[in-house]
N, C-alpha and C positions, 0 to 999 in steps of 0.2 A: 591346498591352500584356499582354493573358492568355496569349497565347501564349509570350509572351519567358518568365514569369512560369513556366507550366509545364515549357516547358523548362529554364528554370535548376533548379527540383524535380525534375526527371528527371536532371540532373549529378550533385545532391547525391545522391541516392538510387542512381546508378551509382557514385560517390567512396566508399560505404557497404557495397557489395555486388561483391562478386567471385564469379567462378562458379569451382566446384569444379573442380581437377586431377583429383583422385583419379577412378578407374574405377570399383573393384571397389568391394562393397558390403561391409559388416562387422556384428560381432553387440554389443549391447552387455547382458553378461551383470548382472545383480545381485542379492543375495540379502536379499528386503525381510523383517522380523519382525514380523508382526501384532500388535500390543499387547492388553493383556488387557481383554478387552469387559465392558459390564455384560450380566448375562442374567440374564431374568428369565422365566418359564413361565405364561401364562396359557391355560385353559384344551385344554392339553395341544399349545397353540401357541407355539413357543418364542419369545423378541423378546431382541433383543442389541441392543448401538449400540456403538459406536468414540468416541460426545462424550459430554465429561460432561453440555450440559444441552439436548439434541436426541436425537430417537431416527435417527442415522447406522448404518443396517443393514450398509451395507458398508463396508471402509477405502479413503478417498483414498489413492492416492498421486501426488505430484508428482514427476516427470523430467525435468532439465535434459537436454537433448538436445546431445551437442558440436559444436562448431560446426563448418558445415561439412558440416553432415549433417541429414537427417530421415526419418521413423519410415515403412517402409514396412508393418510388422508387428508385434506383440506377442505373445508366448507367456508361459505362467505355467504352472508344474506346482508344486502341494505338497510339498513335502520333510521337513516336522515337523507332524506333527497331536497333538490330543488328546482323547479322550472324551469326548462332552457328554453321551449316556445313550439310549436307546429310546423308541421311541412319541410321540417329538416331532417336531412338524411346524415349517419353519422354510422361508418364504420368500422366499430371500436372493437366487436367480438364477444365473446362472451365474460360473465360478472368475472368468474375466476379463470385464471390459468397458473399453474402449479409448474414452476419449472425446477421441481428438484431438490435434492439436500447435497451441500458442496461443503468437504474441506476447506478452511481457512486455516493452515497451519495448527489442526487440531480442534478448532473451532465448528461445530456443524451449526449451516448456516441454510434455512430453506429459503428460497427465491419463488415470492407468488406475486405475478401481475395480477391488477385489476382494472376493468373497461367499466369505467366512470359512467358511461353514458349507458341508459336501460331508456324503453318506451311504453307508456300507458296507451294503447293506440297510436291514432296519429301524433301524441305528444311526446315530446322528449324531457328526457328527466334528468337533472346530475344527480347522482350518488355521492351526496357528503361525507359520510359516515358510515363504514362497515363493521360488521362483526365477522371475525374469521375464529376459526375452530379447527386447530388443528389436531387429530388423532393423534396421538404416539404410543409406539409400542416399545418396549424394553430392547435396550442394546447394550453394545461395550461401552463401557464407564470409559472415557478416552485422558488423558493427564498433556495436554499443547505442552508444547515450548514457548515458554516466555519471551516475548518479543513486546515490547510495547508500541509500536508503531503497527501492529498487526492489532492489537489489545486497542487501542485510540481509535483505529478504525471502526471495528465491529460498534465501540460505544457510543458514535458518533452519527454511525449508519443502520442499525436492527431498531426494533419500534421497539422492541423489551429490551434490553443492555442490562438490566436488574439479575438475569441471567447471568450476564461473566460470576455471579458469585455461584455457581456451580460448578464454575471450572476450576481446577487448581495445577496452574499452571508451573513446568517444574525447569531449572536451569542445567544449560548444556555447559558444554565445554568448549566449541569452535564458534567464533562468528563468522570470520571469512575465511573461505576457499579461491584460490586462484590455479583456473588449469591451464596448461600454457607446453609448449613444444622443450625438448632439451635444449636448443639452442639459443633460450631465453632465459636459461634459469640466472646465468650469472648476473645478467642485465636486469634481473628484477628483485637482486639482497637487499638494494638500499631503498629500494619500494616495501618491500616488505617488514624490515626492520622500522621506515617511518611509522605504518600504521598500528605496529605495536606500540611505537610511541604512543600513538593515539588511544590507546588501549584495549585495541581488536587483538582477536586472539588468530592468530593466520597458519592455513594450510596449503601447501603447493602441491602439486600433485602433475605429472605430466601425461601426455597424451600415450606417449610409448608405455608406460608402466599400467596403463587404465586399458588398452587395447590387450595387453599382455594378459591382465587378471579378473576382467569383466564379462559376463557372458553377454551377449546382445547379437542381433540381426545385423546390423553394421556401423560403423566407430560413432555414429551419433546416439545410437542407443545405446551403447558403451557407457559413453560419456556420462545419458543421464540416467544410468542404473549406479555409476559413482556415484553420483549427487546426492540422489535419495537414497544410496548406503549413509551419506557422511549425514543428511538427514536426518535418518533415524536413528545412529549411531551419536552423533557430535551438536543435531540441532542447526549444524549452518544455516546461516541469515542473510549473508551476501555473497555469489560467486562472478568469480571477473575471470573471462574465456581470452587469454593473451594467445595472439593467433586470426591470422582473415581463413575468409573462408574461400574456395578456389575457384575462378570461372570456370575452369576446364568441365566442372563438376553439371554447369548448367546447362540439358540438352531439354528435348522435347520430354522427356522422362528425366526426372532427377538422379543422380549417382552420389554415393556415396563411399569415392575409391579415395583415400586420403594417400596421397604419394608426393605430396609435396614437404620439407622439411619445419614450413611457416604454418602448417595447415591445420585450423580447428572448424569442423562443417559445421553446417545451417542444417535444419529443419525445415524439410519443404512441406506446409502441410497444403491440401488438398482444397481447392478456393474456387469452383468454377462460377465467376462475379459474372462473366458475359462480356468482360472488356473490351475485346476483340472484335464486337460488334460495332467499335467505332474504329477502328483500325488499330486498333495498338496492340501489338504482336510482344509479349513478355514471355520469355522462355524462362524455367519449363512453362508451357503453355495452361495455365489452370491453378498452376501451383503458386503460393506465396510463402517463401524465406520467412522464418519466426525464430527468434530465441525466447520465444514463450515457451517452447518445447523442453528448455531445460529449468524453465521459472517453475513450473505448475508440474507437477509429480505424479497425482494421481494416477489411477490406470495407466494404458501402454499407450494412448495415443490412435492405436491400430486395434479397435476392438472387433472387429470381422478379421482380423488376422489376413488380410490382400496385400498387404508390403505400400499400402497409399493411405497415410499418415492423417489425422485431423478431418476429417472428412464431417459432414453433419449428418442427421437422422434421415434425410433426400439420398444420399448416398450411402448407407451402410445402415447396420443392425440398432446402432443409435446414434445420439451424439458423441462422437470421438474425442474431444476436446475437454481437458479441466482446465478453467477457467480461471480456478483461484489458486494465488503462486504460496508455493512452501519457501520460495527463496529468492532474493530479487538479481537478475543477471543483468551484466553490462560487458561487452566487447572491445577490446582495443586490438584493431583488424593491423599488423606491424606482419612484415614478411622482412626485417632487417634488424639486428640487433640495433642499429645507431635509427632508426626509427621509433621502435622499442623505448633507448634513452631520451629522445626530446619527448614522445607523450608522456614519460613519469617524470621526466623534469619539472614541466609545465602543471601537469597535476599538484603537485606536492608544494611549487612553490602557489598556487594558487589558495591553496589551504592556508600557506604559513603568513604569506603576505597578504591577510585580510586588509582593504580598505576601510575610511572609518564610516563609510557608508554603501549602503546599497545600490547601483545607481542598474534600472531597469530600461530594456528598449522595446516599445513596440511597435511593428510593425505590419499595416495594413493595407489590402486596395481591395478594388472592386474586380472578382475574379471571374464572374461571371454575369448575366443581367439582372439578376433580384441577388445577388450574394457580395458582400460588403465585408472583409475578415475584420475591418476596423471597429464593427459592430461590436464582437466576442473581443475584440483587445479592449475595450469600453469596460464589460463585466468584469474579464482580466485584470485593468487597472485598480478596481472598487475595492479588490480582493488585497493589494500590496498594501503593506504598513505603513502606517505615516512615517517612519520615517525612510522608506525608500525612497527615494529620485525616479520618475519614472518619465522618460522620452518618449514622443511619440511621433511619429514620421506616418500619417498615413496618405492615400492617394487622394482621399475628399479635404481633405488641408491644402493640397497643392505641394506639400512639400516635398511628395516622393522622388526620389531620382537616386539611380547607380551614384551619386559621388556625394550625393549630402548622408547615404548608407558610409558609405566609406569615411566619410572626414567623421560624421558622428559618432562612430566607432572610436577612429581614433583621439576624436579628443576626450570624450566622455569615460571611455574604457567601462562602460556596461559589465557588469558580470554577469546578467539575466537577460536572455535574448527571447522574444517570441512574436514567430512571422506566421501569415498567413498567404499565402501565395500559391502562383504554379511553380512547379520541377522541373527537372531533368536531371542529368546526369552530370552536366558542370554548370548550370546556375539557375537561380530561381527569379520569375521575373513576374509583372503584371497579369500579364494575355501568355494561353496556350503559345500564339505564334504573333510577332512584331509588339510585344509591350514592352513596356521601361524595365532595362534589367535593374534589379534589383541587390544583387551580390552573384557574383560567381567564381570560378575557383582560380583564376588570374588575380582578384584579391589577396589571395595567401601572400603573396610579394611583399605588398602594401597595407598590411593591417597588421597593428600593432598592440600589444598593452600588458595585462595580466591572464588575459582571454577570458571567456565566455561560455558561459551555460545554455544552448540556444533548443528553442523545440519550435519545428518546423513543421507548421504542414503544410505540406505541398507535395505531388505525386514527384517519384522516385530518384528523392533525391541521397535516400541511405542504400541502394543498392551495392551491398559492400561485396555480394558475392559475382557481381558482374566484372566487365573490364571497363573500364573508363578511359578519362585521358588526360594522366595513366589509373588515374583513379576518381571514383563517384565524386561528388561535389561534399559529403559530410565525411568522407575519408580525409579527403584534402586540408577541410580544416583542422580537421583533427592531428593531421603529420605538417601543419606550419609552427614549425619550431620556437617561432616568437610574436605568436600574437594567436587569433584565430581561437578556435573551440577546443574548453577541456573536456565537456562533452556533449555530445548531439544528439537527441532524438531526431529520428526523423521518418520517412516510408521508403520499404524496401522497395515498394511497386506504385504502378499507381495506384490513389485512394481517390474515394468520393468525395463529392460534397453538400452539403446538407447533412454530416455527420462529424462534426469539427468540437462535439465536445467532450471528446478525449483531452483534447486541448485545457479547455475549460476546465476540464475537473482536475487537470495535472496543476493548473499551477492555484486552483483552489486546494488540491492536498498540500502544495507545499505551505502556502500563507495561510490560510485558517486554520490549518489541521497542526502546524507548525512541524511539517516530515519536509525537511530541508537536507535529504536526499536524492538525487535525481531517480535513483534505481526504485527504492519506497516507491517515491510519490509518482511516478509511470504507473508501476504496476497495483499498485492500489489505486490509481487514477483510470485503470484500463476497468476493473469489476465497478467500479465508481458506475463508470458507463453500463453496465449492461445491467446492476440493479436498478439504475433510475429510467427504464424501459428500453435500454438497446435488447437486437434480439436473435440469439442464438442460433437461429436456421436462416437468417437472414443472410445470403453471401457478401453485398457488400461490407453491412456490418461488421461481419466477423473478418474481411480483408483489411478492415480499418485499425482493428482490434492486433492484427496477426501482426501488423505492415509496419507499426511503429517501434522501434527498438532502439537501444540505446548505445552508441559509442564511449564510453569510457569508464570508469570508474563509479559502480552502483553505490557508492560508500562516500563520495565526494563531500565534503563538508561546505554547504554554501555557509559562508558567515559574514560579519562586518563587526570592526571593533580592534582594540587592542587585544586581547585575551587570550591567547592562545586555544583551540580546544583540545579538548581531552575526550574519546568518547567514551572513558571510563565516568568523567563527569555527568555527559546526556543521559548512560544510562540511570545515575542516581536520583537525576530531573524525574526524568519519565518514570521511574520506582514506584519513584515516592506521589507522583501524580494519580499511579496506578495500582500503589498500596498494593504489592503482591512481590516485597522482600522477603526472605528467608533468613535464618541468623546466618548460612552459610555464605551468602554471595559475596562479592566485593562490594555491592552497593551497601547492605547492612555496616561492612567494616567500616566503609568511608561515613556513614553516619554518627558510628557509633566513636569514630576521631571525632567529629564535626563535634559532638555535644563532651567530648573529654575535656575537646580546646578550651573550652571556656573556664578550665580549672575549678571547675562548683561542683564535680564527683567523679569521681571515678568509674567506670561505666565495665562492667564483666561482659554481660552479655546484653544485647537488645534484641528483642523480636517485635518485628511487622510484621500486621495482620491480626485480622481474626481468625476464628478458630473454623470457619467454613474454609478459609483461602491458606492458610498457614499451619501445620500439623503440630509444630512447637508449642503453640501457643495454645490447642490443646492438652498438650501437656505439662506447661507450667500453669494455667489457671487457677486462682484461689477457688475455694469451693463457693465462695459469696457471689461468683462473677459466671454469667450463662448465657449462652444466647441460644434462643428457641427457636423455631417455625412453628407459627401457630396459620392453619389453612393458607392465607397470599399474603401474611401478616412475617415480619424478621422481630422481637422482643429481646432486646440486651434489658438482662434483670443483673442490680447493681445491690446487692446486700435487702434483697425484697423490693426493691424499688422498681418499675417498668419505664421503660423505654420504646417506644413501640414505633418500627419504618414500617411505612407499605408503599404500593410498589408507584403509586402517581407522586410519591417525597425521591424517586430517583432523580439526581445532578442538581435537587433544589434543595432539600432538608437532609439531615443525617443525628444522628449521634455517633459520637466516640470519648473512649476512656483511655486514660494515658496513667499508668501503674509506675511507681517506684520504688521495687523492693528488694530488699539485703539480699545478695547472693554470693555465696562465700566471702571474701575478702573486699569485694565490691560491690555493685550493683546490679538486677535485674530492670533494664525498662521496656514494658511491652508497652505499646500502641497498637489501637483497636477499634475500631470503626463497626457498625453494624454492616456498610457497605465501604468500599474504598475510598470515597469523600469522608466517612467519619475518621477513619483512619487517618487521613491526609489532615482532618482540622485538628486530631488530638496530636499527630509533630510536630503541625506549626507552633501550637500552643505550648509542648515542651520546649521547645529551643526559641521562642520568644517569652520563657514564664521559668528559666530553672531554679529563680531564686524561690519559687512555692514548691521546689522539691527538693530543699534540705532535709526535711525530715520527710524521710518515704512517708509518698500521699500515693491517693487515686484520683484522679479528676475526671470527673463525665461534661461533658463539652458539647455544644449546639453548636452548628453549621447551618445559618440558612442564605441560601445566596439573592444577596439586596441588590445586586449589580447585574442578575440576570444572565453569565456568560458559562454558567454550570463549568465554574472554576474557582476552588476553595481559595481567599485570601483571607491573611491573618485577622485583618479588621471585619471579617465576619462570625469570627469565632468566637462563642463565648461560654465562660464558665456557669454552668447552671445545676453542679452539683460536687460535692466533692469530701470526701472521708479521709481521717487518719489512720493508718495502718500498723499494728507492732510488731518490732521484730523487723 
């Protein structure tokens, strides 16, 4: 049965991959513009950063690699410099450094820092303006799974995004997995039956049946050799590990003996940060707890094959660690069935009983002599909606204290929590030792509401695989029945500080980026950090990276409003945002109701997309209708007529054509964009314009965005060409 089992994985994953035609290799030119750094001169030592609330000495930059192709070289030469002054010293490194080509869920994404600062002599210079040149040489043609919150991201974060139109992303059949003990299964039908409600498509799978049929070194590489079966097989998008993981398991060396009935392990990977050096003794000694280990797929984790996990290029043959997740994981750590039912209780009614607003808390002090967390709640704030509510308790207001945390909790009922603090194991407070507690897990008694979303940093206050009393402080909230957290990030161990913006960029993914997922926006918040210059061999970095994990539900729905949701709905949002429908999916169907409703046609089939992103629409296109590549140039020819994108019109200008034509007993309408913006302005224009498609037309359509937010709205759309069609 494992064998059939691999094999059938090894189809899907040949159905997926095609090997490159092409021979010759080619250059992939682009002209990146360093943005204006903070710099500041200490002691005739110059310190710049690229973040606003990290000291980022060099700039990330992120490269969609086109498909088809991978990075055999990188070049970068300065082209626009400017004066920074004499006699300063500045230790930035050299112009390039090349870290690598990385999966994003099918996406090849190259990661190249670059060290802003060069010297003419004794002067120093910024580097505004580079030209990078990356070589590529011919690969497997690779086909992602469609996920649009992975798809939002790359567009939001690579300097080219013009690229997704080489991908063509293709849809699965699982969105979520949950893996979880036998003695949970009953406890979690009416979990699982709401989020089909929801429109997720759900698998369970337990731990006895995965140890039974998976080959691996011991049940946590079990674990994640399912994952990346159902992966490459199903496409899973969220998995939720129902199950803690066991002290007994934590000695000076990690174990992975699973003998408990509640039991799903942790991933120790390999972290030697120096901590110890201040007295703080963390067993295993070196090692930090990750459920990044079953996020991120790639390789085995253990590439020298020594049974010691995540290790970086200082310890072993390379870097051990993928970075970038195929899948977002969240934990609810329950060792009792009636534990088990208050955390889905509390989930579910959290979803259903949306408030009609958002009301956010934050909180900040001074945790150490130049370090302010209320600073980064500042940017935090800037970042929420106007219409959130947003609280702020920090220690430079005077208002912090244990019991105005507690009453603000309970009167306000916060669904968005975010502290900056110190840990421990039952409460987080001002000062390592004698400062104002802040919250600790005596609170569970006394706090009340719909509960809360909270991301915490502060050292070790998610240590779920330790013993507590009886349990860590983000356990705690997480098993108060009626009020407290439905779910917590927080750090397994302890973290640094001066690297708090993981923070930062989590709850900039959720509110800018609109991923109103805790599980998403963590883990697209975690590569957040390390393309905008965190750094990969760096140990405490990566213990920051390892350390933050999430308790509950990766799929949680934060919302506010009457409305129930649906996340068969989100998906047809983000679709149609991302113009990369099929006539197959559900989103197509529910569009293609959405324009029936209006009783002005009868609709057979619709297809979204062009003919680069969509295969259909190749092969329904009239012969009048073409789109070319000519050298960096995209040409939609319309009956001889030119349309002509290039690549500085990406998320600002587009064209698209919206077709309406007789298909057996009803209608064909395709929508069609040169890139996914033209596409998105030729639907809005159908379904606000059907009464110009009684009699099958074509319309070509301008998108230029006036509002600046490279987000297509109706009123920027307009008609600038249009034919009649027979037949």
């Amino acid at each position: 049965m494992r064998v059939v089992k691999a094999l059938a994985s090894l189809v899907v994953l040949a159905a997926l991959m095609v090997q490159p035609t092409a021979s010759l290799e080619r250059d992939l030119e682009l002209t990146v513009e360093v943005p204006e750094p903070r710099v500041w001169v200490e002691d005739r030592e110059l310190h710049l950063s690229f973040h606003p609330v990290a000291e980022a000495h060099r700039y990330g930059v992120a490269v969609l690699v086109p498909n088809g192709w991978d990075v055999s070289e990188v070049l970068a030469e300065p082209i626009e410099v400017e004066p920074l002054g004499e006699g300063v010293v500045c230790s930035i490194g050299e112009l390039l450094e090349y870290g690598g080509t990385h999966s994003f869920r099918g996406y090849r994404i190259a990661l190249i820092s670059i060290g802003a600062v060069r010297y003419q002599g004794l002067r120093a210079e910024l580097v505004r303006k580079v030209r990078l040149v990356l070589k590529l040489k011919p690969a497997s043609y690779v086909y992602p799974y469609e996920f649009p919150l992975v798809e939002r991201w790359i567009e939001r974060n690579v300097v080219n995004p013009w690229e997704l139109e080489s991908y063509r992303p293709v849809h699965m059949s699982v969105d979520y997995l949950i893996i979880t003990r036998e003695m949970f299964l009953q406890a979690l039908q009416s979990f699982v039956n709401w989020k089909k409600s929801l429109g997720f498509k759900v698998k369970v799978a337990t731990l006895e049946e995965i140890v039974r049929t998976q080959g691996g070194r011991d049940s946590a590489e079990k674990i994640r050799n399912y994952i990346r079966q159902l992966y490459w097989r199903e496409a899973v998008k969220w998995v939720l590990l129902v199950g803690d993981a066991d002290p007994d398991d934590v000695h000076r060396e990690p174990r992975y003996l699973v003998d408990k009935p509640w039991e799903i392990p942790v991933r120790y990977a390999y972290n030697p940060d120096g901590v110890e050096r201040f007295g703080i003794i963390e067993p295993p000694v070196s090692y930090t707890p990750t459920d990044m280990y079953y996020a991120c797929l790639d390789g085995t984790w253990d590439k020298d094959r020594d049974g010691v996990y995540g290790e970086s290029r200082r310890n072993s043959t390379e870097n051990e660690v993928d970075w970038f997740p195929e899948v977002y994981v969240g934990r609810l750590c329950v060792r009792t069935v009636e534990e088990l039912r208050d955390m889905l209780a509390k989930a579910v009614s959290y979803e259903k009983n949306a408030p009609k607003e958002l009301t956010m808390l934050l909180i900040g002090c001074q945790t150490h002599e130049h370090e302010d967390t209320s600073r980064i709640a500042e940017y935090i704030a800037k970042f929420a909606p106007p219409d959130v509510r947003v609280i702020r308790i920090y220690e430079r207001f005077g208002n912090l204290s244990h019991s105005n945390v507690v009453k603000t909790i309970n009167k306000y009922d916060p669904q968005l929590i975010s502290i900056g603090a110190h840990g421990n194991e039952y409460e987080l407070g001002t000062r390592m030792r004698g400062g104002e507690t802040i919250l600790s897990i005596r609170d569970t008694l006394t706090l009340r509401g719909r509960g809360f979303i909270a991301f915490v940093y502060a050292c070790a206050s998610n240590a779920f695989d330790m013993l507590g009393i009886p349990y860590y402080f983000g356990e705690m909230l997480m098993k108060d029945p009626d009020g407290s957290a439905v779910a917590y990030i927080g750090a397994t161990r302890t973290i640094w500080t001066g690297r708090e913006w993981q923070q930062y960029e989590f709850w900039k993914e959720m509110f800018q980026e609109g991923n109103y997922f805790p599980g998403s926006a963590l883990y697209n918040a975690k590569i957040s950090m390390l393309v905008a210059g965190g750094s990969y061999d760096d140990e405490a970095t990566r213990k920051n990276v390892f350390a933050m994990c999430l308790l509950g539900d990766p799929a949680l729905m934060i919302r506010a409003g009457a409305n129930p949701v649906s996340y068969l709905s989100l998906r047809l949002r983000a679709a149609l945002e991302k113009a990369k429908i099929t006539a197959e999916t559900d989103a197509d169907r529910e569009i293609a109701k959405l324009i029936a409703s209006s009783g002005k046609s009868l609709v057979d089939k619709i297809l979204v997309g062009g003919p680069f992103s969509n295969r259909l629409a190749r092969e329904h296109n009239p012969s009048w209708l073409q789109f070319k590549r000519e050298d960096s140039s995209i040409v939609m020819v319309v009956k001889n007529r030119r349309f002509e994108f290039t690549p500085d019109m990406w998320s600002s200008r587009d064209y698209g054509i919206a077709l309406v034509l007789r298909h057996k007993r009803g209608y064909l309408i395709m929508l069609e964009g040169i890139t996914r913006y033209g596409t998105r302005a030729a639907t809005l224009y159908l379904l606000n314009n059907i009464d110009v498609f009684l009699n099958t037309k074509a319309v070509v359509v301008e998108w230029v965005d006036v509002n600046g937010d490279h987000m297509v709205d109706a009123n920027e759309v307009k008609e600038v060409w249009s034919i009649a069609i027979e037949g």
